[in-house]
C-alpha positions as CSV (number, residue, x, y, z in Angstrom):
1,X,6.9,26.3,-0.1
2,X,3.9,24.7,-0.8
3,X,5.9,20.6,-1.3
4,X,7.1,21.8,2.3
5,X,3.8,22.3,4.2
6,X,2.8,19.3,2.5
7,X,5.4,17.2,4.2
8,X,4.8,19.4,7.7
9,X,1.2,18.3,7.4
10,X,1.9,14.9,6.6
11,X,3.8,14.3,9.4
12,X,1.2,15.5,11.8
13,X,-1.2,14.1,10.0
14,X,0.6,10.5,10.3
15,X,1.5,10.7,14.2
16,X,-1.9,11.9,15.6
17,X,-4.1,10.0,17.4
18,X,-7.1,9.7,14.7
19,X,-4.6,7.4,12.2
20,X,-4.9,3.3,12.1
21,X,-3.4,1.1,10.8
22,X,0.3,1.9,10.6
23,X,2.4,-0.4,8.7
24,X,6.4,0.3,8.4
25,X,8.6,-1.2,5.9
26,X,12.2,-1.1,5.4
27,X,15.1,-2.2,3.4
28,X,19.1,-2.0,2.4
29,X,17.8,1.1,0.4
30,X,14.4,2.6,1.4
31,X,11.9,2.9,4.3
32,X,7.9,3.4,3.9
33,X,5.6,4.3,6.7
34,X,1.7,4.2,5.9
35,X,-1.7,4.5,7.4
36,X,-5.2,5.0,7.4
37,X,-7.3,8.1,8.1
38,X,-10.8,6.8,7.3
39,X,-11.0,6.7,4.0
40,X,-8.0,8.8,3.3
41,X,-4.5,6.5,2.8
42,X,-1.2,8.2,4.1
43,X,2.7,7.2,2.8
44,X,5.8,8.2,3.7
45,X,9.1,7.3,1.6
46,X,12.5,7.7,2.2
47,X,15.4,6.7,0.0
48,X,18.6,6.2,2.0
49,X,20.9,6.2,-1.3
50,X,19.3,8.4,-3.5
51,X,18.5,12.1,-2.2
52,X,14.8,11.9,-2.7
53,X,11.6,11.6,-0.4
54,X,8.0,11.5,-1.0
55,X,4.6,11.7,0.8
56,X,1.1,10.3,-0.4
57,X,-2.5,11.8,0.4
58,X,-5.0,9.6,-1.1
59,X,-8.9,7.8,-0.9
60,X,-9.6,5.0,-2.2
61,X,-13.5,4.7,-3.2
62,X,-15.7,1.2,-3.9
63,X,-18.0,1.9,-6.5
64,X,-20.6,-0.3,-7.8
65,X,-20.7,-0.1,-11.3
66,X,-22.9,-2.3,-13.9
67,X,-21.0,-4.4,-16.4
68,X,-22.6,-7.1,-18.7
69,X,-25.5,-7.1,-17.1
70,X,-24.4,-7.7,-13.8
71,X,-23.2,-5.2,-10.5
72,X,-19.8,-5.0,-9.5
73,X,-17.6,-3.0,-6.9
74,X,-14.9,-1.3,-8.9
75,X,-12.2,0.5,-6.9
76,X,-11.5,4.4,-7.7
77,X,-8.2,5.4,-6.0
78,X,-7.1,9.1,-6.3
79,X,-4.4,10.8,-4.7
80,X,-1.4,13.6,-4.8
81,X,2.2,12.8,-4.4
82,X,4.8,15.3,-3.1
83,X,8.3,14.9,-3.6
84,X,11.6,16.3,-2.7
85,X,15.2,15.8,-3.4
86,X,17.4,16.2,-6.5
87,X,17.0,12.5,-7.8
88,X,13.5,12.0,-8.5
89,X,12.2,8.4,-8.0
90,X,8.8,8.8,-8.5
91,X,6.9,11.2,-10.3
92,X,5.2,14.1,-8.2
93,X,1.7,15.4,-8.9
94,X,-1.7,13.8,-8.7
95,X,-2.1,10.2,-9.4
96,X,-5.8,8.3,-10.7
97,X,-6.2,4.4,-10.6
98,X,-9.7,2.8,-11.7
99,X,-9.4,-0.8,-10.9
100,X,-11.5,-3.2,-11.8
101,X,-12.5,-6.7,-9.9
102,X,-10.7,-10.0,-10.6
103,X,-12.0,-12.4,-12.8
104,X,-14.6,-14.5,-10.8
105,X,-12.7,-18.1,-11.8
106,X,-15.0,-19.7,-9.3
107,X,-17.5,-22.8,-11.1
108,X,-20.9,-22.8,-10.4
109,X,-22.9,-25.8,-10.4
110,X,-27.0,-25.8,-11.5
């Protein structure tokens, strides 16, 4: 029940007027739809030959954070996955990445 208005509000939240961004991907097996909703990310999945489909509600947060003395922007992404269908490709529930910011391989000259 829940899983279901998940995907109901998904859908409505991915077709109205307030999303940017939309990006649609598609292959032999799968197809992926995404967008924007300020700082909110939106995915749709669906898996042609497997009987499994998923949606994504997510933000994504820059975040400075201090680090050997100096500030950087570290990326906090958290989000909750629904899915449906009897061959699960990816796992459902909530989802946490903390990324940090590539190695500076820039050389700086005195």
């Amino acid at each position: 029940m829940f899983t279901q208005r998940l995907f109901t509000l998904h859908t409505g939240l991915m077709h109205g007027r307030w999303t940017h961004s939309h990006e649609e991907q598609s292959n032999a097996w799968e197809e992926t739809v995404s967008a924007r909703l300020g700082p909110f990310s939106l995915e749709s999945n669906d898996v042609f030959v497997l009987d499994h489909s998923d949606v994504y509600l997510g933000i994504r947060l820059s975040l400075p954070w201090r680090n050997n003395g100096r500030w950087q922007q570290y990326t906090f992404q958290l989000g909750y996955r629904a899915c449906r269908g009897e061959e699960q490709v990816r796992p459902a529930g909530f989802e946490m990445v903390w990324q940090r910011p590539l190695f500076d391989t820039t050389i700086r000259s005195n």
